[in-house]
N, C-alpha and C positions, 0 to 999 in steps of 0.2 A: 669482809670479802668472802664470796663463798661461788664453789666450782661444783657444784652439784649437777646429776646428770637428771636429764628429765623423765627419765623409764626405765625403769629396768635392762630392758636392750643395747641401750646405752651407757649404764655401768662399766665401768672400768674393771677387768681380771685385780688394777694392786693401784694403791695409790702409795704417796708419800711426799711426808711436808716436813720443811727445816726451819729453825730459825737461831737466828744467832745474837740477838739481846735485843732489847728495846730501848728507845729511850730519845732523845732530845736531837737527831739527823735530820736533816730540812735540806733541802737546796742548797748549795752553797760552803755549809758547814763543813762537808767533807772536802780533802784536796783531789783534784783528780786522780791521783797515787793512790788514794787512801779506798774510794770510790773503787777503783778497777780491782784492787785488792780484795777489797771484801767482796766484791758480783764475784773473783776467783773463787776464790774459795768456798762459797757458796754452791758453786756450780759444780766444783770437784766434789764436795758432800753430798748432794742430789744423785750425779752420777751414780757414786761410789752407792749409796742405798736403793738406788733404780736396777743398775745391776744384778744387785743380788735376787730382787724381788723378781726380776725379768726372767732368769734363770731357776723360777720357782722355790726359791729359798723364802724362807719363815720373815713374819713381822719384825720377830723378836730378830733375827741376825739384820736385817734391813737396817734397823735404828744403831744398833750399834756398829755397826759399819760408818753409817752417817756420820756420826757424832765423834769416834776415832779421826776422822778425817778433818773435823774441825778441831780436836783436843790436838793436833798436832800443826795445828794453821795460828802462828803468832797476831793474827790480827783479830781474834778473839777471846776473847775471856773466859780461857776454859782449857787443862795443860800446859803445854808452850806457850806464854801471853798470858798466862793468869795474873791476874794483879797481886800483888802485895800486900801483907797485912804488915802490922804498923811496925810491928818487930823487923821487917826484913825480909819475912820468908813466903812460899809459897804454898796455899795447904788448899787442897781440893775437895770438891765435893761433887756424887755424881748417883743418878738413881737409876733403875729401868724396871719394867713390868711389864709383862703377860697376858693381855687380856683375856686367853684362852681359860688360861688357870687361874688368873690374879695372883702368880707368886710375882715377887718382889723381891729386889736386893738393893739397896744404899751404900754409901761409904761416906763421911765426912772428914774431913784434916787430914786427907794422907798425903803423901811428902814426895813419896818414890819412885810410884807407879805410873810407867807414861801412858797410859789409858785409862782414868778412874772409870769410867763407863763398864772396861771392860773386866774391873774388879768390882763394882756394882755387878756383873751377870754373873763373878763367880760367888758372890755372897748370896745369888736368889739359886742357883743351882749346884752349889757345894760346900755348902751351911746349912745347919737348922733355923738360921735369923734373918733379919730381912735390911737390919741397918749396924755395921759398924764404923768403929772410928778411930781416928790418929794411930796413935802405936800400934792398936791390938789390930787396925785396918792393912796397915805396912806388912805387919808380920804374916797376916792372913795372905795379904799379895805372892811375899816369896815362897811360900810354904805351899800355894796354888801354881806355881813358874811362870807365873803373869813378867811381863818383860820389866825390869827397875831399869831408873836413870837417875845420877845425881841431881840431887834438888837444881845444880845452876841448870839445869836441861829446862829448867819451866819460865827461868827470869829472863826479863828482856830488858834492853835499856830503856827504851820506852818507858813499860809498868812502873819498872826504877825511879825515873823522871817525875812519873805522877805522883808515887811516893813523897817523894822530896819537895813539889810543890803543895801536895796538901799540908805538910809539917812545916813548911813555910809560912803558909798562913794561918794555923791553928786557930780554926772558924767555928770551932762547938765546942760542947761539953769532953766530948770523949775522941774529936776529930778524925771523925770517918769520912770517906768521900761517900755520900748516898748517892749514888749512879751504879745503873746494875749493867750487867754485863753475862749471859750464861747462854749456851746453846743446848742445842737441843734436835729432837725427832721424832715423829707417829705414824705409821704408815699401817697398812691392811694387806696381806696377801693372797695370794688365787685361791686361801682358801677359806679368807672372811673373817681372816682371827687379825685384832690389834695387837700392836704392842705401843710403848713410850719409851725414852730416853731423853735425859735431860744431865750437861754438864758444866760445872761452873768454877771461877775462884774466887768468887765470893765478890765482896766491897775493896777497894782499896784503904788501906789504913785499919779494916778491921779487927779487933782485941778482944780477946780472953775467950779464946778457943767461939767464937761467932758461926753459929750455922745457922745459913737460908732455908728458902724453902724448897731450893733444885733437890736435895737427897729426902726430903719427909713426904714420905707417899702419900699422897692422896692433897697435898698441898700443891708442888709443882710437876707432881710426875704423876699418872695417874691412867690404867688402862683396865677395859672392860668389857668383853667383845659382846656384851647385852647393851653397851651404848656406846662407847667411844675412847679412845684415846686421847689425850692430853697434856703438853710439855708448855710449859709457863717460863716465862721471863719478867723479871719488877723486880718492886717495893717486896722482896722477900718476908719481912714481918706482917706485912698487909697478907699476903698471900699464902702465908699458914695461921692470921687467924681468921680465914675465910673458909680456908681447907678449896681451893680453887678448881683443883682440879679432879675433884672427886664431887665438888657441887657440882660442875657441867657435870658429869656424867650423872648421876642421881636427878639433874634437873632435867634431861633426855628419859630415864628410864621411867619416873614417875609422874611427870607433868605433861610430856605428849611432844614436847619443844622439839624442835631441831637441833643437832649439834650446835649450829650456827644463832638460833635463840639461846640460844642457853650460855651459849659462849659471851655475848654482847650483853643478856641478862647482869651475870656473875663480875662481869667488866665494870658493867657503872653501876653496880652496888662497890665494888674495890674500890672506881673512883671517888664515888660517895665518901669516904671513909676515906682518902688522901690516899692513896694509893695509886702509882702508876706501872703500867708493865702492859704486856699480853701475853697470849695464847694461841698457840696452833693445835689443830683439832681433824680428824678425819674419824669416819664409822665403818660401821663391816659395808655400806652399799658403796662405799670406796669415794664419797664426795670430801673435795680440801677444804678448810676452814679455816680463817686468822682471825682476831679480832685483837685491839689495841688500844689504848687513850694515851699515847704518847706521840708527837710530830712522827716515827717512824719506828721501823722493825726492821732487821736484817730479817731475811724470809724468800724462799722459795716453794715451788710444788712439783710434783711431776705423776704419771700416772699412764696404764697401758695404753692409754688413749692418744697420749703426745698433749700437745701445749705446753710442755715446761717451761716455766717461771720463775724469775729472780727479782726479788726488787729489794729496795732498801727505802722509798718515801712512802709517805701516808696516801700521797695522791695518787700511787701506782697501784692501776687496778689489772 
Protein backbone atom coordinates (compact mmCIF):
# COMPACT_ATOMS: atom_id res chain seq x y z
CA UNK A 1 0.00 0.00 0.00
CA UNK A 2 1.37 3.25 -0.66
CA UNK A 3 -0.24 7.03 -0.19
CA UNK A 4 1.97 8.96 -2.18
CA UNK A 5 1.17 12.47 -3.42
CA UNK A 6 1.48 13.02 -7.01
CA UNK A 7 3.44 16.70 -7.12
CA UNK A 8 4.95 18.45 -5.08
CA UNK A 9 1.93 20.84 -4.43
CA UNK A 10 0.47 18.24 -3.02
CA UNK A 11 2.82 16.98 -0.39
CA UNK A 12 1.80 16.79 2.85
CA UNK A 13 3.48 19.68 5.59
CA UNK A 14 3.85 15.85 8.12
CA UNK A 15 2.85 12.55 7.71
CA UNK A 16 2.77 9.64 10.06
CA UNK A 17 2.33 5.85 10.20
CA UNK A 18 1.69 3.14 13.08
CA UNK A 19 1.65 -0.24 13.40
CA UNK A 20 0.88 -2.63 15.92
CA UNK A 21 2.28 -6.25 14.96
CA UNK A 22 1.85 -8.50 12.11
CA UNK A 23 0.73 -11.62 11.60
CA UNK A 24 -2.07 -14.32 11.02
CA UNK A 25 -5.71 -11.62 11.44
CA UNK A 26 -8.15 -12.57 8.69
CA UNK A 27 -11.75 -12.01 8.79
CA UNK A 28 -13.39 -13.66 11.30
CA UNK A 29 -10.38 -14.47 13.61
CA UNK A 30 -10.77 -11.54 15.64
CA UNK A 31 -14.01 -11.18 18.15
CA UNK A 32 -15.80 -8.21 17.65
CA UNK A 33 -14.49 -7.05 21.13
CA UNK A 34 -11.19 -7.71 20.27
CA UNK A 35 -11.72 -5.89 16.57
CA UNK A 36 -13.13 -2.49 18.18
CA UNK A 37 -10.20 -2.76 20.68
CA UNK A 38 -7.47 -2.73 18.66
CA UNK A 39 -9.12 0.11 15.59
CA UNK A 40 -9.24 1.99 19.61
CA UNK A 41 -6.31 2.01 20.24
CA UNK A 42 -4.86 2.42 17.14
CA UNK A 43 -6.66 5.52 16.68
CA UNK A 44 -5.80 6.89 20.13
CA UNK A 45 -1.87 6.37 18.88
CA UNK A 46 -2.46 8.17 15.46
CA UNK A 47 -4.13 11.00 17.30
CA UNK A 48 -1.82 11.34 19.93
CA UNK A 49 1.43 11.58 17.14
CA UNK A 50 -0.74 13.75 14.77
CA UNK A 51 -1.14 16.09 17.29
CA UNK A 52 2.17 16.69 18.07
CA UNK A 53 3.31 16.95 14.62
CA UNK A 54 0.21 19.36 13.78
CA UNK A 55 1.32 21.78 16.46
CA UNK A 56 4.84 21.70 14.69
CA UNK A 57 6.49 19.46 17.03
CA UNK A 58 9.56 17.19 15.80
CA UNK A 59 9.41 13.55 14.08
CA UNK A 60 11.41 12.35 16.85
CA UNK A 61 8.63 13.64 19.70
CA UNK A 62 5.68 12.33 17.04
CA UNK A 63 6.81 8.57 17.34
CA UNK A 64 7.36 8.60 20.70
CA UNK A 65 4.28 9.92 21.60
CA UNK A 66 2.64 7.29 19.32
CA UNK A 67 4.12 4.50 20.56
CA UNK A 68 3.77 5.56 24.70
CA UNK A 69 0.15 5.45 23.69
CA UNK A 70 0.32 1.94 22.51
CA UNK A 71 3.05 0.71 25.38
CA UNK A 72 0.25 1.47 27.59
CA UNK A 73 -2.81 -0.13 25.48
CA UNK A 74 -3.07 -3.99 26.84
CA UNK A 75 -4.22 -5.23 23.61
CA UNK A 76 -0.70 -4.91 22.26
CA UNK A 77 2.40 -6.44 22.64
CA UNK A 78 4.40 -3.85 23.97
CA UNK A 79 4.35 -2.41 28.11
CA UNK A 80 1.12 -3.20 29.55
CA UNK A 81 0.13 -6.56 27.39
CA UNK A 82 3.67 -7.59 26.88
CA UNK A 83 3.80 -11.32 26.72
CA UNK A 84 5.55 -13.45 28.85
CA UNK A 85 8.74 -15.06 28.82
CA UNK A 86 8.94 -18.70 29.85
CA UNK A 87 10.11 -17.90 33.47
CA UNK A 88 7.10 -15.65 34.19
CA UNK A 89 8.09 -12.31 33.76
CA UNK A 90 7.97 -9.29 31.64
CA UNK A 91 11.09 -7.89 30.00
CA UNK A 92 10.88 -5.21 27.23
CA UNK A 93 12.46 -4.11 24.40
CA UNK A 94 12.38 -0.75 22.56
CA UNK A 95 14.52 1.50 19.94
CA UNK A 96 14.10 5.08 18.32
CA UNK A 97 16.20 7.17 15.89
CA UNK A 98 16.67 10.37 14.27
CA UNK A 99 16.91 10.69 10.95
CA UNK A 100 18.16 14.28 11.02
CA UNK A 101 21.25 13.00 12.88
CA UNK A 102 21.02 9.26 12.83
CA UNK A 103 21.66 9.05 16.67
CA UNK A 104 20.00 6.19 18.21
CA UNK A 105 19.05 4.82 21.51
CA UNK A 106 17.81 0.89 22.28
CA UNK A 107 17.08 -0.88 25.49
CA UNK A 108 16.36 -4.60 25.82
CA UNK A 109 15.15 -6.70 29.07
CA UNK A 110 13.99 -3.95 31.17
CA UNK A 111 11.63 -4.68 33.88
CA UNK A 112 10.55 -1.23 35.33
CA UNK A 113 9.98 1.36 33.07
CA UNK A 114 6.47 2.11 31.83
CA UNK A 115 7.65 3.55 28.62
CA UNK A 116 10.73 1.50 27.18
CA UNK A 117 10.50 3.90 24.15
CA UNK A 118 10.86 6.54 26.23
CA UNK A 119 14.07 5.09 27.92
CA UNK A 120 15.23 4.11 24.28
CA UNK A 121 15.21 8.45 23.67
CA UNK A 122 17.02 8.83 26.95
CA UNK A 123 19.73 6.43 25.93
CA UNK A 124 20.05 8.29 22.28
CA UNK A 125 20.05 11.72 24.18
CA UNK A 126 21.63 11.24 27.56
CA UNK A 127 24.35 8.43 27.10
CA UNK A 128 27.39 8.14 25.06
CA UNK A 129 25.64 4.65 23.58
CA UNK A 130 23.09 3.83 21.51
CA UNK A 131 21.71 0.17 23.11
CA UNK A 132 21.48 -0.97 26.65
CA UNK A 133 20.17 -3.61 28.73
CA UNK A 134 18.32 -5.42 31.65
CA UNK A 135 19.96 -4.29 34.96
CA UNK A 136 22.35 -1.68 33.80
CA UNK A 137 18.97 -0.50 31.40
CA UNK A 138 16.66 -0.29 34.90
CA UNK A 139 19.13 1.60 36.64
CA UNK A 140 19.86 4.01 33.58
CA UNK A 141 15.80 4.53 33.75
CA UNK A 142 15.85 5.76 37.49
CA UNK A 143 18.92 7.58 37.47
CA UNK A 144 17.27 9.43 34.21
CA UNK A 145 13.49 9.94 36.47
CA UNK A 146 11.79 8.18 33.55
CA UNK A 147 8.35 7.21 35.52
CA UNK A 148 9.02 3.14 37.11
CA UNK A 149 6.15 0.69 37.76
CA UNK A 150 6.10 -2.76 39.42
CA UNK A 151 6.82 -5.44 37.08
CA UNK A 152 2.83 -6.69 37.76
CA UNK A 153 1.99 -3.07 35.89
CA UNK A 154 2.96 -4.89 32.44
CA UNK A 155 1.15 -8.54 33.03
CA UNK A 156 -2.22 -9.34 32.12
CA UNK A 157 -4.35 -12.39 32.48
CA UNK A 158 -4.50 -12.89 29.10
CA UNK A 159 -0.48 -12.90 28.18
CA UNK A 160 -0.68 -15.21 31.43
CA UNK A 161 -3.17 -17.54 29.73
CA UNK A 162 -0.85 -17.84 26.62
CA UNK A 163 1.77 -18.70 28.79
CA UNK A 164 0.27 -21.46 30.38
CA UNK A 165 -1.19 -22.89 27.19
CA UNK A 166 2.11 -22.96 25.34
CA UNK A 167 3.68 -24.96 28.51
CA UNK A 168 0.76 -27.11 28.07
CA UNK A 169 1.59 -28.23 24.98
CA UNK A 170 5.40 -28.22 24.89
CA UNK A 171 5.58 -28.21 20.97
CA UNK A 172 9.55 -27.55 20.22
CA UNK A 173 12.79 -27.90 21.21
CA UNK A 174 13.06 -24.97 23.51
CA UNK A 175 9.01 -24.06 23.53
CA UNK A 176 8.63 -20.68 22.29
CA UNK A 177 5.39 -19.44 20.98
CA UNK A 178 6.82 -17.99 17.39
CA UNK A 179 4.00 -15.28 16.74
CA UNK A 180 5.22 -11.81 17.01
CA UNK A 181 3.78 -9.15 18.35
CA UNK A 182 5.64 -5.37 18.64
CA UNK A 183 4.41 -1.65 17.75
CA UNK A 184 5.69 0.88 16.43
CA UNK A 185 5.94 4.49 14.44
CA UNK A 186 7.63 6.92 11.48
CA UNK A 187 6.46 9.96 10.63
CA UNK A 188 8.18 13.36 8.84
CA UNK A 189 7.68 16.83 10.20
CA UNK A 190 7.03 20.51 8.65
CA UNK A 191 10.36 20.17 8.54
CA UNK A 192 11.41 17.05 6.38
CA UNK A 193 13.38 15.25 8.96
CA UNK A 194 12.35 11.48 9.93
CA UNK A 195 12.32 9.76 12.78
CA UNK A 196 11.49 5.72 13.87
CA UNK A 197 10.09 4.02 16.99
CA UNK A 198 9.49 0.62 17.39
CA UNK A 199 8.32 -1.24 20.80
CA UNK A 200 7.92 -4.69 21.78
CA UNK A 201 7.83 -7.85 24.44
CA UNK A 202 9.28 -10.05 22.65
CA UNK A 203 7.85 -14.05 22.02
CA UNK A 204 5.79 -15.55 24.44
CA UNK A 205 7.72 -18.27 26.35
CA UNK A 206 10.96 -16.66 25.28
CA UNK A 207 14.44 -17.87 27.25
CA UNK A 208 17.94 -16.88 28.20
CA UNK A 209 17.75 -13.39 28.08
CA UNK A 210 16.21 -13.61 23.83
CA UNK A 211 16.36 -10.28 22.05
CA UNK A 212 14.52 -9.28 18.61
CA UNK A 213 15.00 -7.23 16.15
CA UNK A 214 12.60 -4.09 17.55
CA UNK A 215 15.86 -2.53 19.89
CA UNK A 216 18.96 -3.60 17.03
CA UNK A 217 19.18 -0.55 14.85
CA UNK A 218 19.24 -0.79 11.49
CA UNK A 219 17.23 -4.32 11.81
CA UNK A 220 13.80 -3.12 12.97
CA UNK A 221 14.18 0.36 13.72
CA UNK A 222 15.85 2.40 11.26
CA UNK A 223 15.75 6.32 10.32
CA UNK A 224 17.54 8.52 7.61
CA UNK A 225 16.29 11.74 6.43
CA UNK A 226 18.50 11.06 3.03
CA UNK A 227 15.84 8.10 2.46
CA UNK A 228 13.42 7.12 4.97
CA UNK A 229 12.24 5.89 8.07
CA UNK A 230 11.50 2.42 9.04
CA UNK A 231 9.70 0.31 12.03
CA UNK A 232 9.34 -3.52 11.43
CA UNK A 233 7.30 -6.11 12.87
CA UNK A 234 8.01 -10.37 12.38
CA UNK A 235 10.11 -13.15 12.41
CA UNK A 236 12.68 -11.07 14.55
CA UNK A 237 15.64 -13.53 13.78
CA UNK A 238 14.86 -13.18 9.99
CA UNK A 239 14.86 -9.55 10.31
CA UNK A 240 18.19 -8.84 11.95
CA UNK A 241 19.76 -11.17 9.64
CA UNK A 242 18.60 -9.19 6.78
CA UNK A 243 19.33 -5.79 8.74
CA UNK A 244 15.54 -4.82 7.31
CA UNK A 245 15.36 -1.75 7.93
CA UNK A 246 18.50 -0.14 7.17
CA UNK A 247 18.38 -2.37 3.55
CA UNK A 248 14.99 -0.33 2.73
CA UNK A 249 16.73 2.76 3.30
CA UNK A 250 20.10 2.01 1.61
CA UNK A 251 17.85 0.29 -1.14
CA UNK A 252 16.07 3.98 -1.56
CA UNK A 253 19.39 5.94 -1.36
CA UNK A 254 21.45 3.83 -3.82
CA UNK A 255 19.26 1.95 -6.22
CA UNK A 256 16.83 4.95 -7.21
CA UNK A 257 13.66 2.57 -5.71
CA UNK A 258 10.84 3.98 -3.86
CA UNK A 259 10.35 3.77 -0.37
CA UNK A 260 7.55 1.64 -1.37
CA UNK A 261 10.09 -0.62 -3.94
CA UNK A 262 12.29 -1.10 -1.55
CA UNK A 263 10.05 -1.87 1.14
CA UNK A 264 8.09 -4.91 -1.03
CA UNK A 265 11.80 -5.60 -2.39
CA UNK A 266 13.42 -6.52 1.11
CA UNK A 267 9.71 -8.20 2.12
CA UNK A 268 10.02 -11.13 -0.33
CA UNK A 269 13.48 -11.63 -0.07
CA UNK A 270 12.44 -12.15 4.22
CA UNK A 271 9.79 -14.24 2.82
CA UNK A 272 12.15 -16.11 0.65
CA UNK A 273 14.19 -17.06 3.53
CA UNK A 274 10.94 -18.05 5.86
CA UNK A 275 10.40 -15.11 7.42
CA UNK A 276 7.15 -13.36 7.98
CA UNK A 277 6.41 -9.70 9.42
CA UNK A 278 6.16 -6.19 7.87
CA UNK A 279 7.02 -2.63 7.58
CA UNK A 280 5.85 0.67 7.72
CA UNK A 281 7.76 3.38 6.01
CA UNK A 282 7.33 7.11 5.09
CA UNK A 283 10.16 9.84 3.42
CA UNK A 284 11.03 13.43 3.86
CA UNK A 285 8.26 14.21 0.67
CA UNK A 286 5.77 12.89 3.38
CA UNK A 287 4.22 9.81 1.30
CA UNK A 288 2.79 6.56 3.83
CA UNK A 289 3.98 3.08 3.16
CA UNK A 290 3.24 -0.68 4.48
CA UNK A 291 4.06 -3.56 3.12
CA UNK A 292 3.61 -7.20 4.74
CA UNK A 293 3.50 -11.22 3.85
CA UNK A 294 1.33 -12.13 6.52
CA UNK A 295 -2.90 -12.46 6.15
CA UNK A 296 -2.73 -8.90 8.25
CA UNK A 297 -1.11 -5.95 10.16
CA UNK A 298 -2.61 -3.78 12.76
CA UNK A 299 -1.78 -0.33 10.82
CA UNK A 300 -2.72 3.07 10.53
CA UNK A 301 -1.82 6.61 8.69
CA UNK A 302 -2.58 9.98 8.90
CA UNK A 303 -0.93 13.21 7.49
CA UNK A 304 -1.76 17.19 7.02
CA UNK A 305 -3.67 16.22 4.27
CA UNK A 306 -6.50 14.29 6.17
CA UNK A 307 -7.56 10.67 5.01
CA UNK A 308 -6.72 9.00 8.09
CA UNK A 309 -6.57 5.29 8.28
CA UNK A 310 -6.92 2.38 10.34
CA UNK A 311 -7.14 -0.95 9.35
CA UNK A 312 -6.16 -4.37 10.51
CA UNK A 313 -6.85 -6.86 7.04
CA UNK A 314 -4.64 -7.57 4.29
CA UNK A 315 -7.48 -6.59 1.97
CA UNK A 316 -7.81 -3.08 3.42
CA UNK A 317 -6.69 -0.66 1.23
Amino acid sequence: MSLAPADAAERPDWTIVIHGGAGAMAPGKLTPEQEKAALAGLDSALEAGSKVLADGGSAVDAVEAAVQVLEDDPHFNAGRGAVFTYEGGNELDAAIMDGTTRAAGAVAGVTRTRHPVSLARAVMEKSPHVLLSRQGADIFSVEQGLEQVDPSWFATPERKRQLEELKAKKVGWYDVDMKYGTVGAVAVDRKGHVAAATSTGGLTGKRWGRIGDSPIIGAGTYADDRACAVSATGAGEFFIRLGVAHEICARVRFTGESPKQAADHVMAELRDLGGTGGVIVTGPDGAAYWSFNTPGMYRGRNTSLGGKQIAIYGDEE
